[in-house]
N, C-alpha and C positions, 0 to 999 in steps of 0.2 A: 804392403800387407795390412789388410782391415785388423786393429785391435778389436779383441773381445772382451765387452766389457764383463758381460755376464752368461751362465750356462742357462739355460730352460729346458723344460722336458713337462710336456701337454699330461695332464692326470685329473682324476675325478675326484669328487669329495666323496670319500667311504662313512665317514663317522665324525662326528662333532660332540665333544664333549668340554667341560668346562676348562681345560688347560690344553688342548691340543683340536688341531685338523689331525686327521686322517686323510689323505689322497692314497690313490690308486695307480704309479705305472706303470703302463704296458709297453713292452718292448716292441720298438716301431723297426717296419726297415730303414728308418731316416738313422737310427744307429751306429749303422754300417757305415754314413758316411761323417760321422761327427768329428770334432776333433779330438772332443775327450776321451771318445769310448775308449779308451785303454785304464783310465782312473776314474772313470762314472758307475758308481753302482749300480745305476739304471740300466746300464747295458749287460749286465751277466744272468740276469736273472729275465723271465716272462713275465711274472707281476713282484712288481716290488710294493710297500706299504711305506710311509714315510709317515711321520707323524711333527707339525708343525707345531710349536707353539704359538698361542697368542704374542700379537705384539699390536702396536700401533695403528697399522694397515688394514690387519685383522678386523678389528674392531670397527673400523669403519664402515670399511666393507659388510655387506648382508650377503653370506656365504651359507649357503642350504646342499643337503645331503644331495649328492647327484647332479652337481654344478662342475663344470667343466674349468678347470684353472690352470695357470701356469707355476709349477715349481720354479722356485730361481733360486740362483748361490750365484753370490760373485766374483768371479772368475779368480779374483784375488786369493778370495778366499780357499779355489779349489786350488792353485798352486800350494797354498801352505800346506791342505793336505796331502799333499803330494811330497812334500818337501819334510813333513811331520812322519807318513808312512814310508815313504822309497829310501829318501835320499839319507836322511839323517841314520839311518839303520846300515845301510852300504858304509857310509863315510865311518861309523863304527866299526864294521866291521875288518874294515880295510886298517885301520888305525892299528888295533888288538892284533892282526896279523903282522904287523911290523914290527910295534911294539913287544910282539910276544917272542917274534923270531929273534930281534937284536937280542931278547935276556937268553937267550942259547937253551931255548927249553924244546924237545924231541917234538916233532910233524904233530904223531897225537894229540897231545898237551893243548898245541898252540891251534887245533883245531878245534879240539874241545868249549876249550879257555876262550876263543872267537864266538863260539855260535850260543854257548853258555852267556857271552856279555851282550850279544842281541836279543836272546831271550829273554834277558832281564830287561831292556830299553822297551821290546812289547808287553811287558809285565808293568812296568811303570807306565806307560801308555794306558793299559787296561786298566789297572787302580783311579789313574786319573782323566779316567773317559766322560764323567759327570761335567768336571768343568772344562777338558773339550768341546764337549755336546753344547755348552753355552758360546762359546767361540763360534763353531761351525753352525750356524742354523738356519736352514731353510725358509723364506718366505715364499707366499702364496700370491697370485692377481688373478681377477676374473679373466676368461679366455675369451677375447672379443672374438673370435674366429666367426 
């Protein structure tokens, strides 16, 4: 089985301003057969906007409004969000369900008390989406296509 090193997804430059790209992606039928689409935000939507930051590469590169480039994240990187949004919030919740049934508290309670303590793990997640957003970030390459 071919490792994947990295996701791509073909998009256009919308907007260039002094701290960010702008791309443009349009949901392709190549979607359908991807491996990710089940965790790719590209695949739920018909035009997604993604906004790059500068970095390195960026600057090299001479990137103009209406230039065809390739999104990437590395594939690494999308397990952890997978692992940051799916799994760690299951394995929570699975946790408080045991934990809440062994303290002998009534069905209600412990379903409450369950989905109340996920709410919180997405609540802490949302507070500290800024320095995710620096974790998780998008680079850009010209589309040699």
């Amino acid at each position: 089985m071919k490792k994947i090193e990295r996701i791509e997804h073909e998009a256009v430059i919308t907007a260039i301003d002094e701290n960010y790209i702008t791309v443009e992606i349009q949901k392709k039928s190549a979607c359908a057969a991807c491996h990710a689409k089940g965790v790719c935000v590209a695949s739920e939507q018909e035009t997604r906007y993604v906004d790059v930051p500068y970095n390195i590469s960026s600057l090299v590169e001479n990137f103009q409004v209406g230039d065809a480039v390739n999104l990437v994240l590395s594939s690494s990187l999308g397990m952890k969000a997978v692992f940051i949004s799916y799994a760690v919030p299951l394995m929570l919740l699975v946790f408080l369900l045991l934990f809440l049934y062994s303290l002998g508290l009534n069905e209600l309670m412990i379903g409450l008390l369950s989905l109340g303590g996920v709410a919180l793990y997405y609540l802490f997640i949302f507070l500290f989406r800024d320095k995710l957003e620096r974790i998780f970030t998008f680079s850009i390459e010209k589309n040699n296509k």
